[in-house]
Backbone as CSV, one residue per row, in Angstrom:
resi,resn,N_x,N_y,N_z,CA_x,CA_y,CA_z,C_x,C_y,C_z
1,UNK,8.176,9.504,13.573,8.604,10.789,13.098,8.411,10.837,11.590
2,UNK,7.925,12.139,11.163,7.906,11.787,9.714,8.282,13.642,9.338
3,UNK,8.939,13.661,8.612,9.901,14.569,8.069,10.153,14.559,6.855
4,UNK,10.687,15.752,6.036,11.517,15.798,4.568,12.363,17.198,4.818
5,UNK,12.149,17.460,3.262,13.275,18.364,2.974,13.133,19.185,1.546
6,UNK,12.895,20.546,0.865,13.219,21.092,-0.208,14.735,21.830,-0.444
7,UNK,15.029,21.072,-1.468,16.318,21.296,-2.058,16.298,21.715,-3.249
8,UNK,16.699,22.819,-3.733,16.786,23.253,-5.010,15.907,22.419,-6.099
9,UNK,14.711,22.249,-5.680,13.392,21.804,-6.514,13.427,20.350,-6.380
10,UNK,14.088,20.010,-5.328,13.988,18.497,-5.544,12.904,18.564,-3.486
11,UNK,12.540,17.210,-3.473,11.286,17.040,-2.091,11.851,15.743,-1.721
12,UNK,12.289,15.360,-0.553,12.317,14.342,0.735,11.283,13.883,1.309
13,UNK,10.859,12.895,2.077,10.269,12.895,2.639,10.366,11.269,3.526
14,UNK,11.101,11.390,4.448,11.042,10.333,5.585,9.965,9.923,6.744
15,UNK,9.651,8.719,7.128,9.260,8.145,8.220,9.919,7.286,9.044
16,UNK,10.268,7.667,9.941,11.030,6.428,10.958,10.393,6.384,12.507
17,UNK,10.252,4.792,12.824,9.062,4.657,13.851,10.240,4.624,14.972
18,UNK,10.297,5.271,16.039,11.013,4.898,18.047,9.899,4.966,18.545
19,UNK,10.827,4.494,19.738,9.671,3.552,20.826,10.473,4.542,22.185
20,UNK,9.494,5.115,22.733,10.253,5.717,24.279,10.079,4.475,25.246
21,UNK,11.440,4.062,25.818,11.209,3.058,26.442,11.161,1.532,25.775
22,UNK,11.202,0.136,26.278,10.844,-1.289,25.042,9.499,-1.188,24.912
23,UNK,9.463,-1.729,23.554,7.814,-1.773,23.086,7.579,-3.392,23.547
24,UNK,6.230,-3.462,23.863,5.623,-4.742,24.564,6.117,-6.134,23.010
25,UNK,5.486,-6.834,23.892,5.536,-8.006,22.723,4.552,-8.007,21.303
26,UNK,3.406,-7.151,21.896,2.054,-6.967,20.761,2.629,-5.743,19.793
27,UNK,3.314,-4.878,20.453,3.933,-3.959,19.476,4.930,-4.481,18.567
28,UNK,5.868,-5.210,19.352,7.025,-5.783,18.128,6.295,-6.496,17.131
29,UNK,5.799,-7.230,17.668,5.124,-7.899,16.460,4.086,-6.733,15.166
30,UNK,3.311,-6.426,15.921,2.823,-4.829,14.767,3.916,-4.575,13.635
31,UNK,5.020,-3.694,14.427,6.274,-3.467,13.723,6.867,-4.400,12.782
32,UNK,7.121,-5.587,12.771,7.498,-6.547,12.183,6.158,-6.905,10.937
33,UNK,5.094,-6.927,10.957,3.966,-7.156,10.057,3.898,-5.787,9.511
34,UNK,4.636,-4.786,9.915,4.261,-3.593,8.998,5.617,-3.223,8.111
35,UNK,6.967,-3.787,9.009,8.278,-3.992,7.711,8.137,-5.096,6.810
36,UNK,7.605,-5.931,7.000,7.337,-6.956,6.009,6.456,-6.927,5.152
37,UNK,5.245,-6.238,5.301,4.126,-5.420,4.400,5.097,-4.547,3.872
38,UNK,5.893,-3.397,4.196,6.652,-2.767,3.280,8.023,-3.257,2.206
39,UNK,8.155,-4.275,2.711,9.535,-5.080,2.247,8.548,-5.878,0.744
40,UNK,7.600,-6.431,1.026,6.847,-6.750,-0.143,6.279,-5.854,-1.198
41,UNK,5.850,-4.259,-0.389,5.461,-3.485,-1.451,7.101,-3.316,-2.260
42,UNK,7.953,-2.753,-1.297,9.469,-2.567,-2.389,9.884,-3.679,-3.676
43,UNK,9.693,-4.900,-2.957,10.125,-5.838,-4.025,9.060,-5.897,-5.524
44,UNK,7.513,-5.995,-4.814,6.535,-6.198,-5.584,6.484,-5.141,-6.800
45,UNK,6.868,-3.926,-6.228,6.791,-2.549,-7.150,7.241,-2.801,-8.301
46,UNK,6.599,-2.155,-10.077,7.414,-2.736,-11.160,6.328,-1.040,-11.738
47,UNK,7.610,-1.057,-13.201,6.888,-0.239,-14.177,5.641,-0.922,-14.300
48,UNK,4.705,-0.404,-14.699,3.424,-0.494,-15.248,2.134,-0.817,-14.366
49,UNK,2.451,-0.830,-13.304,1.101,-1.650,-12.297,0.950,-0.291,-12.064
50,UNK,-0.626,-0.234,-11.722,-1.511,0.763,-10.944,-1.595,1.126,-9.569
51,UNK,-1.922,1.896,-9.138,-1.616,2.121,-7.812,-2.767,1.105,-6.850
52,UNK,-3.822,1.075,-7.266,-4.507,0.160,-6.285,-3.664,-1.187,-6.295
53,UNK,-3.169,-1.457,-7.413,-2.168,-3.029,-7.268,-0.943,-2.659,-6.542
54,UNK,-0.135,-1.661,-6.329,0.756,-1.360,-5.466,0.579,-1.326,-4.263
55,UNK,-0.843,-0.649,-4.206,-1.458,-0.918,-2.690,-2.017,-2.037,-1.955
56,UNK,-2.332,-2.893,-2.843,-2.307,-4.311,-2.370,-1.190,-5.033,-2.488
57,UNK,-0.263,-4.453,-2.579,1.187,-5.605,-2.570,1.176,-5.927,-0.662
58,UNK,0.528,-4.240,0.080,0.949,-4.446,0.890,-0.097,-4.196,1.980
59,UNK,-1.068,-3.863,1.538,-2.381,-4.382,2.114,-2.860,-5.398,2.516
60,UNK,-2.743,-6.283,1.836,-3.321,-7.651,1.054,-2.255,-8.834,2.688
61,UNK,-1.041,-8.047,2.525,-0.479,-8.551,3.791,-1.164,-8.266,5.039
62,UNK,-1.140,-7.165,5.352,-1.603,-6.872,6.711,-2.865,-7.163,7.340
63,UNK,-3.675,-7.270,6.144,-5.077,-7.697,6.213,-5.210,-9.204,6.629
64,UNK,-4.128,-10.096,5.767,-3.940,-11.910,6.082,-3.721,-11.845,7.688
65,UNK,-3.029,-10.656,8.150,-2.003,-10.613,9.839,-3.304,-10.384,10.463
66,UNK,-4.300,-10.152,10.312,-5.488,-9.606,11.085,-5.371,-7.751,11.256
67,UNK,-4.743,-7.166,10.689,-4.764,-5.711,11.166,-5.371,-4.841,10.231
68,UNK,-5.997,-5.229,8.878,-6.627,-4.201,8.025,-7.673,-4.019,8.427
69,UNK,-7.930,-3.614,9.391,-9.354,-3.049,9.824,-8.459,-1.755,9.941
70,UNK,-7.015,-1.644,10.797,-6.364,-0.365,10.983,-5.725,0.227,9.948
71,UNK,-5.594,-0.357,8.934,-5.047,0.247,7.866,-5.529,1.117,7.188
72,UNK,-6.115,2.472,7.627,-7.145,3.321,7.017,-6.752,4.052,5.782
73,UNK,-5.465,4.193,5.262,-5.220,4.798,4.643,-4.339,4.022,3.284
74,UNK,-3.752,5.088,2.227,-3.537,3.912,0.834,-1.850,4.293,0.870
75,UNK,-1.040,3.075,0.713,0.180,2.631,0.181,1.254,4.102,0.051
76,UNK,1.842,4.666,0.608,2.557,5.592,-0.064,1.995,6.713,-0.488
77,UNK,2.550,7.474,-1.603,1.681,9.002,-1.590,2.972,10.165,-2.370
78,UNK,2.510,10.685,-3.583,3.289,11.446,-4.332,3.912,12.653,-3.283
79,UNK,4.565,13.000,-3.791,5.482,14.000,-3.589,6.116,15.153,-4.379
80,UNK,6.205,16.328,-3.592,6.333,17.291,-4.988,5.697,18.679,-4.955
């Protein structure tokens, strides 16, 4: 699901992954290599780095897991 919100000039914007039904064993694992790719971009994040280096905080993971062939798209994304 991915959702937000405008509030008196301010912008939201959520993603949260459900599963109808248990997800197999190949899915949990997905899920788990894609919170841990995000748990590294959060920590990794600092003033001054560029966005392609933000995007490899957590690229750079998923790609080691074998899955950046699916990763078609870049790190996050302004808002506003």
């Amino acid at each position: 699901l991915d959702f937000g919100a405008y509030y008196k000039g301010y912008v939201s914007d959520m993603t949260r992954t459900v599963s109808v039904g248990e997800p197999d064993a190949e899915l949990k694992k997905i899920y788990d290599i894609v919170l841990e790719a995000q748990l590294r971009g959060v920590n990794g994040i600092k003033a001054g780095i560029t966005g392609k280096e933000a995007d490899a905080l957590t690229r750079d993971y998923i790609t080691e897991k074998g899955y950046g062939e699916y990763y078609g798209h870049s790190t996050g994304h302004g808002i506003g």
